[in-house]
C-alpha positions as CSV (number, residue, x, y, z in Angstrom):
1,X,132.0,166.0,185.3
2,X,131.1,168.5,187.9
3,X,127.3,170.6,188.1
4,X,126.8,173.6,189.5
5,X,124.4,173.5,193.1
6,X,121.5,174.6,191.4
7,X,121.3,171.9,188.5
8,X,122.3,169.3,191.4
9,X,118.9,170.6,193.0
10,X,116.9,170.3,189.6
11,X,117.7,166.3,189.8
12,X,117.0,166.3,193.1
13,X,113.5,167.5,193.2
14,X,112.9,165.3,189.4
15,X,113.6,162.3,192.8
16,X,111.7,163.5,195.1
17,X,114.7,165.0,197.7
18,X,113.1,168.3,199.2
19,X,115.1,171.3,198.7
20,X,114.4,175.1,199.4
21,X,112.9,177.6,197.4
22,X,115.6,179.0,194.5
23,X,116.0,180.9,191.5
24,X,119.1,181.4,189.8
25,X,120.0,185.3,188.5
26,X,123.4,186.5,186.4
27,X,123.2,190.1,187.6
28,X,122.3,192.5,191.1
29,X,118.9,193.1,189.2
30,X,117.8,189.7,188.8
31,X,119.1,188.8,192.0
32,X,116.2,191.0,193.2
33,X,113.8,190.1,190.8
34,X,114.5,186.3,191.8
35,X,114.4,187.1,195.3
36,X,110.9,188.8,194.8
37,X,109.4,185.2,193.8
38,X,111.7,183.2,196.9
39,X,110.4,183.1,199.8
40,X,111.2,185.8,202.5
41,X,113.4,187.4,204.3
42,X,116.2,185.9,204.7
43,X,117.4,184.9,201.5
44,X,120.5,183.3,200.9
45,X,122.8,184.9,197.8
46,X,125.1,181.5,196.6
47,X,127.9,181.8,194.4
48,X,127.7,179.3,191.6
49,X,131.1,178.2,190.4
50,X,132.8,174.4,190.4
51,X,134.5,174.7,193.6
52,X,134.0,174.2,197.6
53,X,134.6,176.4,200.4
54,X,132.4,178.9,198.9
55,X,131.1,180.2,202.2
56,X,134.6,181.0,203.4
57,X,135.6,182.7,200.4
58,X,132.6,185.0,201.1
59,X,130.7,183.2,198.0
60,X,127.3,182.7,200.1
61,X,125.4,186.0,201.7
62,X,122.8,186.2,204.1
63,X,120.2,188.9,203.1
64,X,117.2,190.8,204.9
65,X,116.4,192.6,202.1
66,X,116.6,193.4,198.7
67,X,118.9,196.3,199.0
68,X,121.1,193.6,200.5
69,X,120.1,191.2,198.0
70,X,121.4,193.8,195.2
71,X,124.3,194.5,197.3
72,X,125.7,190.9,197.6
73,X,125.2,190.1,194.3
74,X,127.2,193.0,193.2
75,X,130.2,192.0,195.4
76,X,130.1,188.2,194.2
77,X,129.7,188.7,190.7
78,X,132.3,191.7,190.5
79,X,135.3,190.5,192.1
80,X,137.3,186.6,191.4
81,X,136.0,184.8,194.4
82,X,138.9,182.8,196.3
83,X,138.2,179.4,198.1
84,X,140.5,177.0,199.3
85,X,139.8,174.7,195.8
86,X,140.0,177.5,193.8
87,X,143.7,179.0,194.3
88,X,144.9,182.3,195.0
89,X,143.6,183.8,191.3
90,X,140.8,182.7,192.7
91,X,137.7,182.0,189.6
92,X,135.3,184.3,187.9
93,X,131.4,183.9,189.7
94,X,128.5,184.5,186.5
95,X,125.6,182.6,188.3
96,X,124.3,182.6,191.6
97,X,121.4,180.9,193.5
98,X,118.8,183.2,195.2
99,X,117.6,180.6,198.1
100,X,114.8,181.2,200.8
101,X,116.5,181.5,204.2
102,X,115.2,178.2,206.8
103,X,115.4,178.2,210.3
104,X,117.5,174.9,211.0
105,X,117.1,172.9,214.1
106,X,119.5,170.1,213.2
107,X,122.4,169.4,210.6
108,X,123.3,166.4,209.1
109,X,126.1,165.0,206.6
110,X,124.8,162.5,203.8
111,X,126.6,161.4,201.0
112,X,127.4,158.5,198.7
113,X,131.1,157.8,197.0
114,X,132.8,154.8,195.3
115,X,134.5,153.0,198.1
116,X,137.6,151.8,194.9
117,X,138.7,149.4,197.6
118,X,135.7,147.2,197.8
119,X,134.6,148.0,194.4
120,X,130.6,149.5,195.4
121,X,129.0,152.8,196.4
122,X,129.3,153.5,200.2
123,X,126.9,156.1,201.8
124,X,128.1,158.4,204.6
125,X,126.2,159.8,207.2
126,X,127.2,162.1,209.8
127,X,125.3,164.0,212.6
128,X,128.3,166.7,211.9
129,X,126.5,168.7,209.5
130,X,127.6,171.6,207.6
131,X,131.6,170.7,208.4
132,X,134.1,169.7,206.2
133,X,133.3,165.9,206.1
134,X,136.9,165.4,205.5
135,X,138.1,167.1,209.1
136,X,135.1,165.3,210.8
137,X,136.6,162.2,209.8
138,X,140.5,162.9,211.1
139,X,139.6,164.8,214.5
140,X,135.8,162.8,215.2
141,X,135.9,159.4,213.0
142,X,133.4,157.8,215.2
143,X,131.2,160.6,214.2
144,X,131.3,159.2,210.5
145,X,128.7,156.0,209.9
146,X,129.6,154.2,206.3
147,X,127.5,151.6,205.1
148,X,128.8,149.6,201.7
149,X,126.1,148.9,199.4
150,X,126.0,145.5,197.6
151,X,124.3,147.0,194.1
152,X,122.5,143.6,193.5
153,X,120.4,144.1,196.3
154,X,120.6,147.9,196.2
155,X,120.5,150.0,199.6
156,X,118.1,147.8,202.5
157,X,116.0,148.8,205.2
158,X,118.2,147.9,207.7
159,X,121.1,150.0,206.6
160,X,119.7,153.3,207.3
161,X,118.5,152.0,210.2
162,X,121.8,151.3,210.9
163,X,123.0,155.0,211.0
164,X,120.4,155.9,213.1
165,X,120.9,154.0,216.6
166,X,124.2,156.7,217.2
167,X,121.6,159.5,217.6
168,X,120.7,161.4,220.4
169,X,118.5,162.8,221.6
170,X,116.5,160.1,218.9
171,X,114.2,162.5,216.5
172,X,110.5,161.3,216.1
173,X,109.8,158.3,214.2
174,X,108.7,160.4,211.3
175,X,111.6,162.0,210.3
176,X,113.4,158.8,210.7
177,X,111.4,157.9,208.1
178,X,111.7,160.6,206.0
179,X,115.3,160.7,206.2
180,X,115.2,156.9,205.2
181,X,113.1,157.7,202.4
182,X,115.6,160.5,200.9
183,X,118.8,158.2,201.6
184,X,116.4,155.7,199.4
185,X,116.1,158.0,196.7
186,X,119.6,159.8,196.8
187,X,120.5,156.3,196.2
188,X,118.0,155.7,193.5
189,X,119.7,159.0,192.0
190,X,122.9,158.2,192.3
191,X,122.7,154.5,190.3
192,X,120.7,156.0,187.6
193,X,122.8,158.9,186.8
194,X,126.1,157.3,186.5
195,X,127.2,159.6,189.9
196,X,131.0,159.1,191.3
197,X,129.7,161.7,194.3
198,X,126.0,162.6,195.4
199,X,126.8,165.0,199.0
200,X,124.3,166.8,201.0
201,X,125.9,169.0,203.1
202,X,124.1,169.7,205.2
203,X,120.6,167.8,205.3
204,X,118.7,169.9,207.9
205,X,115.6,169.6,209.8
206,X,113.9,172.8,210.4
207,X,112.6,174.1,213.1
208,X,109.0,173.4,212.1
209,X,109.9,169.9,211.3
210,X,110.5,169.8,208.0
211,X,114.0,168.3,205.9
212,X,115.8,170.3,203.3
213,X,118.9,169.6,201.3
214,X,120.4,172.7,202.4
215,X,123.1,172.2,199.6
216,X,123.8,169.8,196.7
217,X,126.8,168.5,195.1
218,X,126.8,166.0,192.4
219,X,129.6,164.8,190.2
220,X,129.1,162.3,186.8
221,X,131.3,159.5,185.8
222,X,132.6,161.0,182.3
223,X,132.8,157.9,180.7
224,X,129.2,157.4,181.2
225,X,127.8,160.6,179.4
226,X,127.5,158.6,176.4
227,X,124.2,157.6,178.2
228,X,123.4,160.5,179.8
229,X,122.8,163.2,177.6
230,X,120.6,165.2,179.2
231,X,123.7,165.4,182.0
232,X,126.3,166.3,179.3
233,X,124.1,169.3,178.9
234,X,124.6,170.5,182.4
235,X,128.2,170.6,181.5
236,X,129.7,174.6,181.6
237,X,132.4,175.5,179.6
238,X,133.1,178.5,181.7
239,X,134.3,176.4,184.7
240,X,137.3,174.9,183.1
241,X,140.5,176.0,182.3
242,X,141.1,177.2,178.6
243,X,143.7,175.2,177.6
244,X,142.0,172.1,179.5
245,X,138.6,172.8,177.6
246,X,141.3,172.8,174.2
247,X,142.4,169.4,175.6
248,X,138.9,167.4,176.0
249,X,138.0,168.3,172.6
250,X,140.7,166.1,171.3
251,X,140.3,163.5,174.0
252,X,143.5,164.6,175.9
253,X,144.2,164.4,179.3
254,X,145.5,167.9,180.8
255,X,145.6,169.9,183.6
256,X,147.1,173.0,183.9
257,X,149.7,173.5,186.6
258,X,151.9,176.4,188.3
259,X,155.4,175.4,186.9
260,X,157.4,176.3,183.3
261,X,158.3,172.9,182.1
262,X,155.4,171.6,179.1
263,X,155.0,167.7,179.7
264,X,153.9,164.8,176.9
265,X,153.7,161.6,178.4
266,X,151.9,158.6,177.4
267,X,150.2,157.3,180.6
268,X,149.2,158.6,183.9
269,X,151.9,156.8,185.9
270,X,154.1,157.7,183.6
271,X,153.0,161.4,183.9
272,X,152.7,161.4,187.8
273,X,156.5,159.6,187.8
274,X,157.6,163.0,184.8
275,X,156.2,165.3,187.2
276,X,158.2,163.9,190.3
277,X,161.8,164.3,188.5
278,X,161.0,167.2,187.5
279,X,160.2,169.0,190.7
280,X,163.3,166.5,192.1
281,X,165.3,168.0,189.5
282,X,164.6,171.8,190.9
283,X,162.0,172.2,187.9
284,X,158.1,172.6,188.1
285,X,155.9,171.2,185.7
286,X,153.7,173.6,183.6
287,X,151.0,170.7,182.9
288,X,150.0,167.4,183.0
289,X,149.2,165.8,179.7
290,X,148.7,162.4,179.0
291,X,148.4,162.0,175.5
292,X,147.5,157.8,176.0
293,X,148.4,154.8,174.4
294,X,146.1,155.2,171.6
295,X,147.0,158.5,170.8
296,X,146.8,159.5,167.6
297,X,149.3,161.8,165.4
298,X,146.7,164.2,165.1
299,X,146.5,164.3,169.4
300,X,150.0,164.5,169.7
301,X,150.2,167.6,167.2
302,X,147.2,169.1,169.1
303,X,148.9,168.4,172.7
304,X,152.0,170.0,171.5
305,X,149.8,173.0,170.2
306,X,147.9,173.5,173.7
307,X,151.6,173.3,175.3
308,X,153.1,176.0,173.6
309,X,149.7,178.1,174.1
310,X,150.6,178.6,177.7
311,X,153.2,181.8,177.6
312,X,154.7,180.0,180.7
313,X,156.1,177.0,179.3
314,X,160.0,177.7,179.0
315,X,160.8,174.3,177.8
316,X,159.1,170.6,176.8
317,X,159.9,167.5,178.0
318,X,158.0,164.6,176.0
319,X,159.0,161.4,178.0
320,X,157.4,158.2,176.0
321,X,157.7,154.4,176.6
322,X,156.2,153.0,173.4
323,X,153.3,150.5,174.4
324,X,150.6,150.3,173.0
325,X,151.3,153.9,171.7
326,X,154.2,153.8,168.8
327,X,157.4,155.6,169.3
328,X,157.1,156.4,165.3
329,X,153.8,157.7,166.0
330,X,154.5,160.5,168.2
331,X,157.3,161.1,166.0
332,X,155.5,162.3,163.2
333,X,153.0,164.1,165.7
334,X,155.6,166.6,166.5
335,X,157.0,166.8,163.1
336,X,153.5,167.7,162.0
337,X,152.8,170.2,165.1
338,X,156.2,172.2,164.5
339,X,155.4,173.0,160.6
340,X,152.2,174.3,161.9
341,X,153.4,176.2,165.1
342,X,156.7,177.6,166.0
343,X,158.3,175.3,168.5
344,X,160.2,178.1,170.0
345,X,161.5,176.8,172.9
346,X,164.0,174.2,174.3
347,X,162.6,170.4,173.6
348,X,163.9,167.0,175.1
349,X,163.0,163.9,174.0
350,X,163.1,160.9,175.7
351,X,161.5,158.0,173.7
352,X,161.9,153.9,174.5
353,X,159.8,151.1,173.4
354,X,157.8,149.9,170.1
355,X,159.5,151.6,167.3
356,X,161.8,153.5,168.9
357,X,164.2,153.5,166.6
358,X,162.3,154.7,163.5
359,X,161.0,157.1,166.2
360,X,164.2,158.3,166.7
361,X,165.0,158.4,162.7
362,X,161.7,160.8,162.3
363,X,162.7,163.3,164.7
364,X,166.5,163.5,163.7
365,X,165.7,163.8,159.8
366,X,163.4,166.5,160.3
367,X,163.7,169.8,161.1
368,X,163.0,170.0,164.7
369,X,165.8,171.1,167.0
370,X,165.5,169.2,169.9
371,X,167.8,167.3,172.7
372,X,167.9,163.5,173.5
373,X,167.6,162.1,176.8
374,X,168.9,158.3,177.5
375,X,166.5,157.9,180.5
376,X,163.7,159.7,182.8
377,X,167.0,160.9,185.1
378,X,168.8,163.0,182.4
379,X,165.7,163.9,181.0
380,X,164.4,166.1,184.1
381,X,168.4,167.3,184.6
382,X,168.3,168.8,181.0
383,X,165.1,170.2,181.3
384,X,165.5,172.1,184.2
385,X,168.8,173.1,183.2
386,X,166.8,175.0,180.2
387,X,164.6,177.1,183.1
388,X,166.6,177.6,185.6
């Protein structure tokens, strides 16, 4: 689960990280209104939508005034704004952040992820501030410092130390500190939240000395809202995809893609490995939907439901290998889902595994029109035969 920058910066300041001045606004009025309460000039007009880049899709404005204030907040809010994360239709902007405008000195990169391999959070620091981290670390990798945190002992002393001895010139003892004490509590945050991604990019010192989280970007481990509920609140509807938002209320797995070719699939190997022969095929997948292998005949019905709502899909492929999920089960699922919704277009059905064969039975005594497919191979041929 994503947050936007400003709700990142509430948690920051409930632990203590400094951050600027900020209020956020939904229209070119209350940009001005909020900018009359930050301090200023400058302020700093910031695009608030699930997605980075934002700068160079001209999603954060520099303004000396509150005619420019007005002015920037009209452009953002009035027109898609297009990053690199967002794609070319580019995503609807209904919040922005009115900031006070710092004089920076020095930039810095902080940031703590899951290192999967070693199985405990890493931090990252990097005196390459307000970069991509990610092209830092392919052109300048001796630029990024990564120490792995053993969570029984929690982040030590010695570890920020540790990122400090690369720089020069070597700041005053007391901002050392003070940037030890906020990788202490981005740390503290970042444990007690349930993060999988706390970034500061970039953590500035000011001219006059001070450090600022210039920017904030948090992510939540989904499966640990249960205990987080005043995070789940953070959660905004608006950010994702329609059918996607369909899909989460029934606990299904979907993401919307480019392509014409609705996909089922019980598994997210399973689904990555459908998507594959089907762009081998000369196809391209319209989604990716993994229904599980607990899924229910109620989810099936509802996946095939949020299939057929995108007007793209020009035929379904369901491709199942009955595990844990039952071949008979997802039988009666789209039995049940074509009595309440037209399936009107081309279906292929490839099913293998527990039950298959009453599986099979359910489907060809109904009636659903649809083609069988003897493996994964065939499957992808016929189906891209249908859209081509």
């Amino acid at each position: 689960m994503k947050v936007h920058e400003f709700q990142a910066k509430e948690l920051f300041r409930d632990f203590g990280i400094p951050v600027p001045s900020g209020t956020v606004a939904t229209s070119p009025s209350k940009a001005v209104d909020g900018a009359k309460s930050v301090p200023g000039p400058p302020w700093v007009v910031k695009a608030q939508i699930h997605a980075g880049g934002r700068g160079k899709g001209g999603g954060v404005r520099l303004a000396n005034s509150f005619e420019e204030v007005e002015k920037a907040a009209d452009e953002i809010l009035s027109h898609p704004l297009i990053t690199p994360q967002t794609g070319a239709s580019g995503q609807k902007v209904r919040q922005l952040l009115i900031e006070e405008g710092l004089d920076i000195d020095k930039e810095f990169y902080l940031g703590i992820v899951i290192d999967r391999k070693l199985e405990c959070p890493a931090m990252i620091f990097s005196q390459a501030g307000g970069m991509e981290i990610e092209e830092v670390s392919a052109q300048h990798p001796e630029l990024v410092l990564i120490e792995n945190i053993d969570i029984a002992h929690g982040l030590m002393p010695y570890q920020t130390r540790n990122f400090f001895y690369v720089l020069e010139p070597l700041p005053d003892k007391s901002v050392l500190q003070e940037l030890s004490t906020i990788m202490t509590k981005l740390y503290a945050l970042f444990i007690s939240k349930d993060c999988s991604l706390v970034e500061i990019n970039p953590l500035v010192i000011t001219k006059s000395g001070k450090i600022v989280a210039l920017d904030a970007k948090i992510n939540f481990d989904d499966n640990a809202l249960f205990r987080q509920k005043e995070i789940a609140q953070f959660n905004d509807p608006y950010e994702m995809d329609e059918l996607e938002a369909r899909a989460s209320e029934y606990n299904l797995n979907y993401i919307r893609l480019d392509g014409n070719v609705g996909a089922m699939v019980n598994g997210a190997g399973l689904a990555m490995a459908t998507m594959d022969v089907i762009k081998l095929a000369g196809a391209e997948p319209a989604n990716f939907l993994d229904v599980g292998g607990g899924a229910s005949e109620e989810m099936v019905t509802n996946g095939i439901k949020i299939i057929l709502s995108d007007k793209r899909v020009k035929a379904i492929l369901i491709n199942i290998f009955g595990g844990i999920m039952r071949c008979d089960v997802l039988a009666r699922g789209v039995v049940k889902a074509a009595k309440e919704v037209e399936i009107n277009v081309p279906l292929i059905v490839r099913l293998e595994g527990t039950n298959v064969e009453e599986g099979r039975a359910i489907l060809q005594n109904s009636d659903v029109d649809f083609s069988v497919a003897q493996d994964m191979e065939e499957a992808a041929k016929m189906v891209a035969e249908q859209v081509s």
